[in-house]
Every structure is written in structure tokens, then in C-alpha cells.
N, C-alpha and C positions, 0 to 999 in steps of 0.2 A: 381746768386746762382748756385752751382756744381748739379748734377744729383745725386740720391740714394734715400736711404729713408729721410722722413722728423724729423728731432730729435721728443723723446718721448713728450716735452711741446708744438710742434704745430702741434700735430696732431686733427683730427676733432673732438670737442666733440660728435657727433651723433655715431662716431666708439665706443667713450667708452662706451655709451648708450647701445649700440647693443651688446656689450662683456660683458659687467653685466647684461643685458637682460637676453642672451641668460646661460650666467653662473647660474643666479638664477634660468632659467626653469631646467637647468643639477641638480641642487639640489632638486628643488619642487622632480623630478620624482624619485633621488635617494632616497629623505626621503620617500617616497610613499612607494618603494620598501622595506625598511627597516622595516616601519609598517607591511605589507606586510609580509614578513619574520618572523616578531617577532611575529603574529596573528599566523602563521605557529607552530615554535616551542611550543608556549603552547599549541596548542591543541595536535603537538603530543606527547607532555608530556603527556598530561591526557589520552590521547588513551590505550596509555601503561600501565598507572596505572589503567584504568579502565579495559583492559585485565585482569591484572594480578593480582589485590586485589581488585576490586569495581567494583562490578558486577550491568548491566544496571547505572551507571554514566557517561556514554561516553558523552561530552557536546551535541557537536553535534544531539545524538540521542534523549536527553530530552528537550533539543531547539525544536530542529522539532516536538516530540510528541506534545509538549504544543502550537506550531504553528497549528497542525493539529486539537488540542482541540480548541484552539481558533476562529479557519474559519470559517465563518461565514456557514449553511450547501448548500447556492445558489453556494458561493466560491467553495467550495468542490467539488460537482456536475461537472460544469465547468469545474477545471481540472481532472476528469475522464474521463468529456466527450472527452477531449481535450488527454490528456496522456493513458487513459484507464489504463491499469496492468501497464505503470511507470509511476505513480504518484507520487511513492517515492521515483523515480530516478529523478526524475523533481527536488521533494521539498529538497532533499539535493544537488543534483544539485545547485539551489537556495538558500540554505543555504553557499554553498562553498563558493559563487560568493558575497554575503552579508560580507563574514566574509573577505574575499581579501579586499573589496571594503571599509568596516569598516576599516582594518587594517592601508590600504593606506591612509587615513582621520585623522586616527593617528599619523602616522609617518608625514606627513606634518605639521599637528597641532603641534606636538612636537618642532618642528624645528624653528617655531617662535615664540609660543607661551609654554614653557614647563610651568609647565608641562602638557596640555589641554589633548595633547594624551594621556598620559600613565591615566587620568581620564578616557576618554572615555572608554580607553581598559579595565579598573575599573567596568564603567557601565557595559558594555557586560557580562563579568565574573557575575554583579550581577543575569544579565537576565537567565545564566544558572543557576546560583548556585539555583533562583527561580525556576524556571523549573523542576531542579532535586528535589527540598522539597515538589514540588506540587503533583509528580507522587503516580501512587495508591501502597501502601507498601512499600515506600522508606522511609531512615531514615537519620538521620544527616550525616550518612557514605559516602552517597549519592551524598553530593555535593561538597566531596574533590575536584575526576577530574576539576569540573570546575572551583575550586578556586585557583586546583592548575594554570591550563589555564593561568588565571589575571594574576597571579604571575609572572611566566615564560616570560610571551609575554612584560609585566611591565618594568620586570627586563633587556629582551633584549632589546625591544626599546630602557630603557634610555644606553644601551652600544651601541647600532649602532648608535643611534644620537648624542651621543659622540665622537664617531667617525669620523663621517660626519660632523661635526664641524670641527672636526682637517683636515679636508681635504683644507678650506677656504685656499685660495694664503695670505702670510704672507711674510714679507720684506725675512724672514729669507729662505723660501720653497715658493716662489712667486708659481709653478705651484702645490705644493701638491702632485706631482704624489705617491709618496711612500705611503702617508698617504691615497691617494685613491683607489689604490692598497689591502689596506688592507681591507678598509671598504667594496671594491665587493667581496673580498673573503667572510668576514667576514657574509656578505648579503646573500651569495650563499649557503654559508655556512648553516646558520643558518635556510632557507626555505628546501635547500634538508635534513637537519635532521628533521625537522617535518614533513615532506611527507613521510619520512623513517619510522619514527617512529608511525604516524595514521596510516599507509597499515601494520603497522606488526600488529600494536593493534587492526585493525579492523579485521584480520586474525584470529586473535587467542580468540578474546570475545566472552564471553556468552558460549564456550564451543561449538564451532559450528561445527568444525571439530571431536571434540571426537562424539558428535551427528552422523556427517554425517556417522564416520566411524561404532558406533553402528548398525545403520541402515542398513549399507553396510551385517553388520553379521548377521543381523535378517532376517530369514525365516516363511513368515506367517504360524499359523498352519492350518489344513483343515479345512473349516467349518463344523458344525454339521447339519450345514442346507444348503445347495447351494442352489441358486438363479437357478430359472426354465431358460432354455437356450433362450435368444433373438429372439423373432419368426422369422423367412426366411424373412418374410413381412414389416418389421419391419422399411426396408430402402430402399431405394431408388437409384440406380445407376445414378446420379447425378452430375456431375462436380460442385462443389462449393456450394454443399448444405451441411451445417453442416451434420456430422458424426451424429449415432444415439449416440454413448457413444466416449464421448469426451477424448482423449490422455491426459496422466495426465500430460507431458509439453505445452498442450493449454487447460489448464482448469483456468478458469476465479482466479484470484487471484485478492482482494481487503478488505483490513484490516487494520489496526492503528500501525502497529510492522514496524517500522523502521529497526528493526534488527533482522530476524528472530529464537526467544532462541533455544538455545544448550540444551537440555535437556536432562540429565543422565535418559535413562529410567528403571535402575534399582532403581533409586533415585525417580521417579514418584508415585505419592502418589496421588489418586484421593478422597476427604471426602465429604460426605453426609452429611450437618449440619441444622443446622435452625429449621423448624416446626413441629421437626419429633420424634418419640416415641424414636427412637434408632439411635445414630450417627452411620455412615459404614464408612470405609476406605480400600479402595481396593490399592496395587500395580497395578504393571504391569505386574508380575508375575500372579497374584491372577485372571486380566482379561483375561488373553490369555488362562489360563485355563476352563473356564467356554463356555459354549456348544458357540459359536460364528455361526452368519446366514448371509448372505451372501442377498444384495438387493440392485437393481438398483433405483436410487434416482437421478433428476435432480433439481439443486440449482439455485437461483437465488440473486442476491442483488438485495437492493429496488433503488441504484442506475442505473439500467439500464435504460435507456431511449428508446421510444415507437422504436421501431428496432436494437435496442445496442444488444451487444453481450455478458452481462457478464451476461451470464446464461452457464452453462454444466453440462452432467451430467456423471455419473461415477456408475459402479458397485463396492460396498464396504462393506467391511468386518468389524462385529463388535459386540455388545453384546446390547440386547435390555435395554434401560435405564427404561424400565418400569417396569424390575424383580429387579434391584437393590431400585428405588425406592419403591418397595414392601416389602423389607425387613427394609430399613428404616423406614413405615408405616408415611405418612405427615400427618399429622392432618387435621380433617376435612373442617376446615377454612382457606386453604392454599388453594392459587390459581396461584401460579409463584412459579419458579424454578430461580433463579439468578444466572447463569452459571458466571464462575473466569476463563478467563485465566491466564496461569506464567507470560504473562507480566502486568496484572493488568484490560484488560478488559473485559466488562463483558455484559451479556447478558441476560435479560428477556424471558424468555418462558413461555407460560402459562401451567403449571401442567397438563392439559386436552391435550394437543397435544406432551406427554411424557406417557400418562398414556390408551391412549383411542386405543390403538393397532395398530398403524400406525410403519412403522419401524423405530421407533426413537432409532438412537444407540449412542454406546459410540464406532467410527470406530477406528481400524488398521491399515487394509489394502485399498486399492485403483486401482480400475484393477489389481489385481490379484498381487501389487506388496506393502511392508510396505508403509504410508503414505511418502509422501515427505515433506520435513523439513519444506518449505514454506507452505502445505497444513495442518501444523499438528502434524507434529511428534512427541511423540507417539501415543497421542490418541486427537480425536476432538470427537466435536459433529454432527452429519447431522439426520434432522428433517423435513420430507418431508412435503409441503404446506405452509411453513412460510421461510419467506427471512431472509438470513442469517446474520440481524444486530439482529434481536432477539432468533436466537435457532443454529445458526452453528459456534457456540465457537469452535477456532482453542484451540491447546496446554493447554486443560481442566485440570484444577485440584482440582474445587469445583465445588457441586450443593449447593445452599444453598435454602432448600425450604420456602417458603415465601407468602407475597401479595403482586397485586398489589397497594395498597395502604397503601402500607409500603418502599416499597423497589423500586427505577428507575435502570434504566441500564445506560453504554455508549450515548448511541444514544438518548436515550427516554430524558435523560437531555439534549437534544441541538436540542427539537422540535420535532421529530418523534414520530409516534405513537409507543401504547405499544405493539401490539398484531399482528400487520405483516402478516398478510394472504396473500399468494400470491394470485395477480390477476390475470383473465385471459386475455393473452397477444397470438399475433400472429407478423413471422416475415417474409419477403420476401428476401430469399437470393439468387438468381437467377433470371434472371439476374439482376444485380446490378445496383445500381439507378446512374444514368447518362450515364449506358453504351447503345452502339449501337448494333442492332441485324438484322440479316435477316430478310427479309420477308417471311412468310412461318409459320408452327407450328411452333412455340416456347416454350419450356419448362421453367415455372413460378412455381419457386419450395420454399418452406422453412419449419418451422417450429410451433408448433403451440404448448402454454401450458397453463395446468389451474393444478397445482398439490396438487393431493392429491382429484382432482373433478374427471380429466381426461375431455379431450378432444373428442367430437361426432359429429362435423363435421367444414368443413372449406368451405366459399366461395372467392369467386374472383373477381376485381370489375375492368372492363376495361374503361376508359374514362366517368366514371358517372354513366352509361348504366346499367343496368342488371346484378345483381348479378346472377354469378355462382358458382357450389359448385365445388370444388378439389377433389379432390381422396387422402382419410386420406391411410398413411400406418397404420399397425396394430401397436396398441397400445403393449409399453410393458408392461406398469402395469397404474394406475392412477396416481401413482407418477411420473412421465415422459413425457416427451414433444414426440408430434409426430411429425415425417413428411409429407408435403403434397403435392400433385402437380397440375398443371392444365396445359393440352394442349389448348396453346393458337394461333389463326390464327393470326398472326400479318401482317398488311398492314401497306405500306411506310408513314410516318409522325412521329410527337412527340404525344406517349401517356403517360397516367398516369394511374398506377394501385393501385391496395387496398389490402386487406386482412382485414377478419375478422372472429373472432373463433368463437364455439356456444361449450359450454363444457356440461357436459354428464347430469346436470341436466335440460337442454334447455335453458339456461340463454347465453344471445348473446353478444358478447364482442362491449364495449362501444366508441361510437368515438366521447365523449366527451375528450377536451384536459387537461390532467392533468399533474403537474410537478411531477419530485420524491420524492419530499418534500408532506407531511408527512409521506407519506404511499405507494409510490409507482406511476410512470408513468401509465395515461391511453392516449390511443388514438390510431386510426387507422394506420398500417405503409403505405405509401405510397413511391412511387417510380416514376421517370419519364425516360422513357428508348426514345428511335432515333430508328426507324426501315429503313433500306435503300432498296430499288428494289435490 
């Protein structure tokens, strides 16, 4: 036998084995990519259409809301505690990676089995279109974007895996290259226009930019009441101990709006309806005009957990809700107020903690600057002593007065209580638990709140031993958290410290452990710091 290669009929079967192998995985991953693609372009079809004609139907953002309704509230908890303020970059995050990963499931199913994908991509489409019908105030208009989604994504799988068929080696084009050629254009093609077109559409929804730019031009007016000036004492020269009034770019943010709305505030219409002698509707014109007061207020969610940090508080601008609902006059058998945000959620307060002279407003402004979009804009609620799943309705545009035993909220349907009292809570931010520190004084510093009680003293608890008391700074008002400090001798070894609050009617904060489910975390914070010679 001559030397070269061996003719095509005695070469080894295990080579062909290994060339159709490896040709079918080149197809599994193209058809992936294809689903992939084709999941791309429909949503951003819909993106665009829900920019531009169908407002709140963005698939994506009524998928997620209804994900977020649906979590179970341990779930929830969990990843706040875990994400904190991105939570909602987490869950669409995990929406994106869902929806790739669907896609790719399709386009292979398609390729062997048609038409299985373009079902599945079927299903999906039906989970938004559900999604969007479920939302509070949507309408059949609703769940075009997502049907249009199916359609698109449908329509291009069955063209890419058409495609990619044609690519298969044939007597006539044994390697396909033209025919494959076309289907990675075709591929590339079709995923960077639906990226192109979700980033235009999520640009442009909801009105977010006209919002931003509103805001840009509005200057608050003066208050008729200003807030008494922060006492000198008030804080603490502290390396790492919360601020007494918190930066409105690090103020706790945690709420169900995926998308935060664009609101025309000339278009803002605030209505007083439900148990009441007389319905009110105020603009936004109508509130900026009325005598506006000025009050420092620290918030809390009932998801913080025993030393978290989503509590802040802020000096803000706003109109007492207790003269508006005076003019409304509630009826005497009304005992909740069911606050509407623009995006549909809603919020329980009890009538008594809007009406009983606490400075409960309807705010504007925020450190001295209009609300920010994420916090609000135009108008919110903030309600000092109750945590802000029942009384700090962001983008407010109804009170509807009421009972509780007529009427639930958001929260209060998925297990939480109805009435939300903050508890009192104390936090050790200095030094920080697992860090190392000299030996020597020590500065053991943080924060301490019972609002709307106020805070009257704090102790200190080092390795078991003997509670000692802190040095309170001066309180700014009862609605507000203080700070506190204690000089501590620290000597070389591993300790563990405490904190516990006593708030102003002597009532001593609890180190029983509780979760933030129903109503709110209790238990003592502790910390374990390294002291070195």
C-alpha cells in the first residue's frame, strides 16, 4: 500500500462517531443561542411598545412584580438581608438570566423536537400576559407588550431554526458554510436588536426622564414653619457611626416598584375618598401652596433585622395630612386610612396616627432639596412611629378613609400585621463586629430608636458582665433615633459586646429573639471584636 491518506470508505468508524459528535454539540449550542436571540427580540419589542403606548406593561417589570407578590415573606427577608437596597437589581438580574436560559431550552427543543420551543416560548408569554391582568388597575391594554413578546420571539425562533437547518452538510453544500454564515448573522443580528431596543424602551417608560427633568426645575418653596435647628449635641465626632440626618443618596430605599414612575407633577392629583362627609382633590399646584412645615423624622422598614441598617432619617418638607383630612371630615366609625400609590400599592394606616398631631405629612421636599424620584416624587407619605409598609406610601395619590375590618393593604395580605408600631431597637456601629482594635480606650458607638416614644437612655454590655450606660447625644425630637457612646478599656483577647435601649417611658428594650415577620425584628445587637497588645 502507497503512503497518504486513507480513501473516504476505510476510514475508522470511531472518526465518524467523533465528527457527528462533535457537529451535533456545534448545533445543540447554535440552536441555544438562536432561542436565546429570539427570547431577546420579543421582549424588546414589548419594551418599546410599552414605552411608547402601554404604560406599566413592560413583561419583564409585571413578571417580577408578581414574583415579588408571590415570595413567600421568609424569601423576601432573605434577600434583603442578603442584597439590602439591590434587591431589585438582584430580581431582574434573575429575571434576565431565567429568560436567556428559557430561551436557550427553546431553541434546542425546537430543533428536535418542533414545534416544543416555540410552546414553551407560548407558555412564558402566557405567564406575563397573567401577570400583567393581575396588576392592581391594569386593564386588558395591559398585556399587549407581553403577547406581543410570544409572538415575536415565536415568530423568530421558527425563522432561526429554519435556518440552522439549512445549515445541515448536504451532497449538494456538504460543509454549509454560506448557509451558516447567515444563520450567525441572522443570530447576532436578532439578539443585539432586542438589547437595542429593551435599553431604548426602558429609557424612555413611564415618563422617567420628563419626571427627572420636572424635578430638575422645581424649587422648593419656603416653609411656613421651619424645623427648630439640630442641637450642637445632637452628634457625635465619630469615624463610622451613622450620620445624625442621613444623605438623601444613602437613605434606605426598599419598596415593590420595579420601575420607578415618571410622574407629570402638574398631572398629580391627590383624592380623599371613602368614609368621609366630603371627597378633596388636591393638585400639586394646590399642595405647594398651603402653609408647608418643615420636620425631622427617622423611618424605618419592619424588614430590618436586629443591627441592619435600613432605617434613616432625613429632615422634610410637607403639609400636615391631619388638616386635609379635616376638611374631608371621616366618619366617626373609620379607623384606617388605605394610602394608593401610582403604581398600585397600598398602605394601611391607622386614622389615629394621621390625625392625633404627630407630624404626619404629605412631604415634597427632602434635605432641603424636592423629593428624589426613587424616594417619591412628587409627593409621599412619612408618618413618624410606624414602619413604612403601613404609613410611608412613596408616589401617593389616594387616601381612601376606611376600616380595618373592611379594607387590607399590600403587606397585611401576605401575613404582617396591620398596625406597625415601631419597636424599640438599638444598633452598635463602631467598631464593627469581627473587626480588630487596640488595646486601650475604645470608642463603642451607635445608634439608638423608639420613634415617636424617644429614646432615655442606653447601656453597654461587655463579655456578660455588667451592664453600663452610654452617654445619649441630645435628642432631636421623639421622632428620631439618637446616638450614643461609651468609652470602653479594652484588654487583649476575643470579646463580645451588647447594646440595649430603655426609651423615654422606661420600658427596656427586649432580648428576646424575634424575626421580622409579622411585625418587626426584636433582639439584642451583639458584636464580637479581636483586641491586640
Amino acid at each position: 500500500m502507497g503512503s497518504g491518506s486513507a480513501p473516504e470508505s476505510t476510514r475508522p468508524a470511531g472518526a465518524d462517531r467523533l465528527a457527528g459528535t462533535a457537529r451535533k454539540a456545534g448545533e445543540s449550542w447554535r440552536a441555544a443561542g438562536a432561542g436565546a436571540a429570539s427570547v431577546l427580540a420579543g421582549v424588546g419589542a414589548a419594551e418599546l411598545l410599552s414605552a411608547f403606548a402601554v404604560q406599566d406593561g413592560s413583561p419583564i417589570l409585571v413578571v417580577g412584580a408578581l414574583v415579588i407578590d408571590l415570595t413567600p415573606a421568609w424569601l423576601k427577608n432573605a434577600v434583603i438581608g442578603v442584597f439590602g437596597t439591590g434587591d431589585k437589581a438582584f430580581l431582574i438580574s434573575s429575571l434576565a438570566v431565567v429568560l436567556l436560559v428559557g430561551g436557550a431550552l427553546a431553541g434546542w427543543l425546537e430543533l428536535r423536537r418542533p414545534p416544543v420551543g416555540r410552546i414553551l416560548i407560548g407558555v412564558g408569554g402566557a405567564l406575563g400576559v397573567l401577570a400583567a391582568i393581575t396588576r392592581a388597575g391594569s386593564s386588558i391594554v395591559n398585556v399587549v407588550p407581553s403577547a406581543l413578546a410570544a409572538l415575536v420571539a415565536i415568530l423568530f425562533l421558527g425563522w432561526l431554526a429554519g435556518l440552522l437547518r439549512g445549515t445541515r452538510p448536504t451532497r449538494i453544500a456538504p460543509q454549509g458554510e454560506v448557509s451558516r454564515r447567515h444563520f450567525v448573522t441572522a443570530t447576532a443580528a436578532s439578539a443585539a436588536g432586542g438589547i437595542l431596543a429593551t435599553l431604548i424602551g426602558q429609557a424612555i417608560a413611564t415618563g422617567y426622564r420628563a419626571a427627572s427633568a420636572a424635578r430638575a426645575a422645581f424649587h422648593l418653596p419656603k416653609p411656613a414653619v421651619a424645623a427648630p435647628p439640630v442641637p450642637a449635641g445632637a452628634s457625635f465626632d465619630i469615624g463610622g457611626l451613622a450620620p445624625i440626618i442621613t444623605p438623601n443618596a444613602d437613605f434606605y430605599r426598599i419598596d415593590t416598584a420595579l420601575q420607578i414612575p415618571g410622574i407629570d407633577p402638574s398631572a398629580w392629583r391627590l383624592r380623599i375618598t371613602g368614609m368621609v362627609e366630603k371627597e378633596v382633590e388636591l393638585t400639586f399646584t394646590e399642595l405647594l401652596a398651603l402653609p408647608l412645615e418643615e420636620s425631622v423624622t427617622t423611618l424605618t422598614c419592619v424588614s430590618n433585622e436586629v443591627g441592619g441598617d435600613l432605617i434613616s432619617t432625613a429632615k422634610w418638607l410637607g403639609y400636615p395630612i391631619r388638616h386635609l383630612l379635616a376638611r374631608a371630615k371621616p366618619t366617626s366609625d373609620a379607623d384606617m386610612v388605605l394610602s394608593r400609590s401610582q403604581d398600585g400599592w397600598t398602605a394601611g394606616t391607622p386614622l389615629e396616627a394621621l390625625t392625633d398631631g404627630r407630624n404626619a405629612i404629605l412631604a415634597v421636599g427632602m434635605n432641603g432639596q424636592p423629593l428624589p424620584l426613587e424616594h417619591g416624587y412628587p409627593v409621599r407619605m412619612v408618618v413618624p412611629g410606624l414602619y413604612g409598609y403601613v404609613s410611608a406610601t412613596k408616589w401617593v395619590v389616594e387616601l381612601n378613609v376606611t376600616r380595618f375590618d373592611k379594607a387590607t393593604s399590600y403587606w397585611t395580605d401576605r401575613g404582617w400585621s396591620e398596625r406597625g408600631p415601631v419597636k424599640l431597637e438599638s444598633r452598635i456601629d463602631v467598631p464593627g463586629d469581627g473587626k480588630q482594635v487596640k488595646a486601650g480606650t475604645v470608642a463603642v458607638a451607635g445608634v439608638a430608636w423608639s420613634q415617636h416614644v424617644g429614646v432615655s437612655a442606653v447601656h453597654v454590655q461587655i463579655d456578660g458582665v455588667d451592664w453600663q450606660e452610654a452617654t445619649l447625644a441630645d435628642a432631636i425630637s421623639a421622632d428620631t433615633w439618637r446616638q450614643w457612646k461609651y468609652a470602653w478599656d479594652a484588654t487583649p483577647g476575643s470579646h463580645t459586646i451588647k447594646v440595649r435601649a430603655t426609651d423615654a417611658h422606661g420600658t427596656m428594650q427586649t432580648s428576646k429573639v424575634q424575626d421580622v415577620v409579622p411585625d418587626g425584628a426584636t433582639g439584642l445587637h451583639t458584636i464580637g471584636v479581636s483586641v491586640v497588645g
